[in-house]
N, C-alpha and C positions, 0 to 999 in steps of 0.2 A: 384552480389552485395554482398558486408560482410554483416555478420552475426555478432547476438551476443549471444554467447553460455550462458547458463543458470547454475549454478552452486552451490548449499549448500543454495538451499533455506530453509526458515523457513517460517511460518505463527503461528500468536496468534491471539486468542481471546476469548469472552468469552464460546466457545462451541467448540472450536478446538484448541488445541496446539502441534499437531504432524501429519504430513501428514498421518499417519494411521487413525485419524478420518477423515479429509477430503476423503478418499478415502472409507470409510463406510458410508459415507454419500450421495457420488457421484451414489455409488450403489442402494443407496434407494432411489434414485430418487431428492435428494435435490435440485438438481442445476435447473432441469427442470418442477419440479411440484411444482408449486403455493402453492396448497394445502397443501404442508410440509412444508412450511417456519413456518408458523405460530404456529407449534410442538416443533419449537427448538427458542426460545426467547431470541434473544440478551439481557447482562445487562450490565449497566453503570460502573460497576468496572470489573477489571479479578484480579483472586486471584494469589499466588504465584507468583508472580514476583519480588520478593527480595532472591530468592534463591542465595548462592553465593558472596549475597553482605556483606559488614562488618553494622552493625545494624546501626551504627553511621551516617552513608552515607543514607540507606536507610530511615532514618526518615527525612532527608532535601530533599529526591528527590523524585519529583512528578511520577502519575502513566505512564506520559508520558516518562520521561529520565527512570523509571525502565524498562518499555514497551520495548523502544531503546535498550539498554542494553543486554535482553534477547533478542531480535531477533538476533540483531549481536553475541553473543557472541554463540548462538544455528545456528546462520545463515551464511551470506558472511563474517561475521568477525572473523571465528571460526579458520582459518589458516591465521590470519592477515601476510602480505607481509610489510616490512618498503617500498615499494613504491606505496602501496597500495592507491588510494583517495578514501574517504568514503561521498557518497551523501547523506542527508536526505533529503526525501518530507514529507512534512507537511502541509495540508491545513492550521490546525491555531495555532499549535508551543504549547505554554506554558500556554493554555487559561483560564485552572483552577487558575493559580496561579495570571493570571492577572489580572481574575476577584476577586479574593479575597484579592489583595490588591485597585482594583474598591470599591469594600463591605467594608471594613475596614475606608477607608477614604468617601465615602460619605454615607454610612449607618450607618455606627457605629460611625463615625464622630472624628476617631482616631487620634490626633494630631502626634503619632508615630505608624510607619511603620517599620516589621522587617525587616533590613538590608538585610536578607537572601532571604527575597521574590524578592529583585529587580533584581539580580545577576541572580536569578532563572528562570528570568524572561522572557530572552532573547530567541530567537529561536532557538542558539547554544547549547542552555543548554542542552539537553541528550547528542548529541557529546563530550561536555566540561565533563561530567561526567564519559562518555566511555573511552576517553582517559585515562583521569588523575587516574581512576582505575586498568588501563590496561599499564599506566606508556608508551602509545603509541606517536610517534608523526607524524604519518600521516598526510596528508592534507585533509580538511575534509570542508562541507558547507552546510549549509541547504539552501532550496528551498519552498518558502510557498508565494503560489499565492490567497489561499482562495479557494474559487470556481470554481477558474479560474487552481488551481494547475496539473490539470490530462493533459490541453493544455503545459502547462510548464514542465512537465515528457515527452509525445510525443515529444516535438522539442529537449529538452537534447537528448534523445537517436537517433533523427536525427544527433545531432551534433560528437556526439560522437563516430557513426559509421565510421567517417572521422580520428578517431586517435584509432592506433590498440594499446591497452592497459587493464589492468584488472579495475574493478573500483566494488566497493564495493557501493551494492543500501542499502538502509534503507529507510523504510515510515512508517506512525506513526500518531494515534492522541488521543487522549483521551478525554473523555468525562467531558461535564461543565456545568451547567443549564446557564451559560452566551451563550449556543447556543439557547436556549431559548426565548431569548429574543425580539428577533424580531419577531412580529408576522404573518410580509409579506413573512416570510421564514419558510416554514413549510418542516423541514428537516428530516430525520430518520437518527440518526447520534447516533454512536458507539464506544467505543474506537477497535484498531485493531494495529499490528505491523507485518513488514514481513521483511525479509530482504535476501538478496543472492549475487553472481556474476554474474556481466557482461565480459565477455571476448571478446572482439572484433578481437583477433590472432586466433581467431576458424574457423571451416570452416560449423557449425550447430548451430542452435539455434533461434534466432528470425530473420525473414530478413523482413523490410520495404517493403512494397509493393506501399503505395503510400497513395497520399490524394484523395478523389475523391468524385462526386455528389450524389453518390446513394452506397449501399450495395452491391448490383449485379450490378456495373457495366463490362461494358463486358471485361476490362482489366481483371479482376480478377475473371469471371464468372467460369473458367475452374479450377482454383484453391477452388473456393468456391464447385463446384461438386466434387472432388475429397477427398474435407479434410475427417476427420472423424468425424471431431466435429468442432463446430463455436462456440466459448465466446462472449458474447457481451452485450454493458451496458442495462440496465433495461427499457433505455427510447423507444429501437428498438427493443427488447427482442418479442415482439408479432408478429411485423410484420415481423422479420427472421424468426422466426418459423413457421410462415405459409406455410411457401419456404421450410426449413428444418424442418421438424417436427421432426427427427427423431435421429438430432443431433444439434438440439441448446437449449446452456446453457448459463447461468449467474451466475454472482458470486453476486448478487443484496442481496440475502441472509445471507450473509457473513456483505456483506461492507451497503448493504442497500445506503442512496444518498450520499456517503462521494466520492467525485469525485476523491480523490487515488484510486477507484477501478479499473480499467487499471492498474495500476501496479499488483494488486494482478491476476486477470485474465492472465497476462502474463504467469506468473509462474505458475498458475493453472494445466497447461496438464502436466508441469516438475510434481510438485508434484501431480498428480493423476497417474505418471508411464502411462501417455496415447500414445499409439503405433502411428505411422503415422504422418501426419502434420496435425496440428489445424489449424483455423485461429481464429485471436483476430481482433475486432471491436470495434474501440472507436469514437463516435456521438458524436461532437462537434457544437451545432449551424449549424445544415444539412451539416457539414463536415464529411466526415467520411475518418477515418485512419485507413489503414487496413494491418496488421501482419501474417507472419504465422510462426509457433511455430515448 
């Protein structure tokens, strides 16, 4: 089966911006002991993210298109290709700016709206900025399912495994008290940016394993013995570990409930420099899709 080689990742946020922390981190046990999450405290803004840019630019653009920006520009977009496609996923796109032009008209009761906010508005907006910065014209789409976004990452790179080409990931979201709001959703949600290649001309890197009923199921039991490490989301995180205690991780600490965390776990073993084959686990609704790295 193709594969798809991993290539120029990046990872931000508020407590890591270079895979040298993450891999001081992985050593101290972060990824697998509980009792360390709670030492390193995610925050609602990450600083430095306008490095690079012209000032003019970075006061109209939010911390999500700055976010974009530095990933790709540190990440899969750092040796941009003119035939290059560039994906964004995004649970929920441009949410700070949406809800402040929300606040503006029924809070404040503003009969004018700056023009600049609605433009900004859209879910293309960090692409439309990376580009036009970068004077690029790639072809480029955002991807933002909500909730649902980490099932719509999984089937892309289903799809995409069938056409052997490069393609440039980006995911992204930024933080908004309008996640707030609902009280039937009680989220841990963070802003985070990562970005890299996918190469599917490779002959290493992620291969699809399948969808299936259970974690151990016996297609994949020989491979799950063998790995050197399991990733897997936060919600199966105890029950793998019971099975492997000795090498299952999560990146729950990182990403906390923002369901792009599958993509960032993918990348995980690439930037932790981890020897051998992983396997990555992603629990959809008792489905489980299982990768190895």
């Amino acid at each position: 089966m193709q594969r798809l080689n991993i290539c120029q990742p990046c990872f931000i946020n508020s407590i890591s911006k270079q895979s040298q922390d993450l891999k001081k981190l992985f050593a101290e046990g972060f990824f697998d002991q509980e009792d360390l999450w709670q030492k390193y405290p995610l925050a609602e803004r990450i600083s430095d993210l306008k490095n690079g840019i012209q000032s003019s630019l970075t006061k109209r653009m939010s911390q999500l298109s700055l976010g974009v920006y530095q990933a790709l520009s540190q990440g899969g977009a750092k040796d941009l290709r003119e035939d290059d496609e560039i994906y964004f996923f995004t649970c929920f796109a441009e949410i700070d700016t949406t809800n402040t032009m929300i606040h503006n008209i029924t809070v404040e009761q503003d009969s004018l709206v700056s023009p600049t906010l609605f433009h900004n508005s859209v879910h293309n907006t960090p692409l439309g900025y990376f580009t036009i910065i970068n004077k690029a014209h790639n072809y480029c789409t955002t991807i933002s399912e909500g909730l649902d976004t980490n099932l719509a990452f999984v089937e892309f790179l289903k799809y995409i495994l069938k056409i052997p080409k490069r393609y440039i990931i980006v995911a992204g979201d930024e933080y908004s008290p309008f996640l707030k709001l609902d009280p039937t959703k009680k989220l841990d949600l963070y802003p985070f940016y990562c970005s890299f290649v996918l190469d599917t001309t490779q002959s290493k890197g992620i291969k699809y394993l399948g969808e299936f009923q259970s974690f151990n199921h016996p297609d994949v039991a020989d491979k799950l013995d063998q790995a050197n490490a399991v990733f897997v989301n936060h919600a199966i995180y105890q029950s793998v570990k019971k099975q492997f205690s000795q090498k299952t991780y999560t990146e729950y600490p990182l990403m906390r409930d923002n369901p792009c965390g599958i993509i960032v776990r993918l990348i995980l073993p690439v930037l932790l420099d981890l020897q051998g084959s992983s396997i990555v686990i992603e629990e959809i609704k008792g489905r489980y899709f299982i990768f190895e790295v």
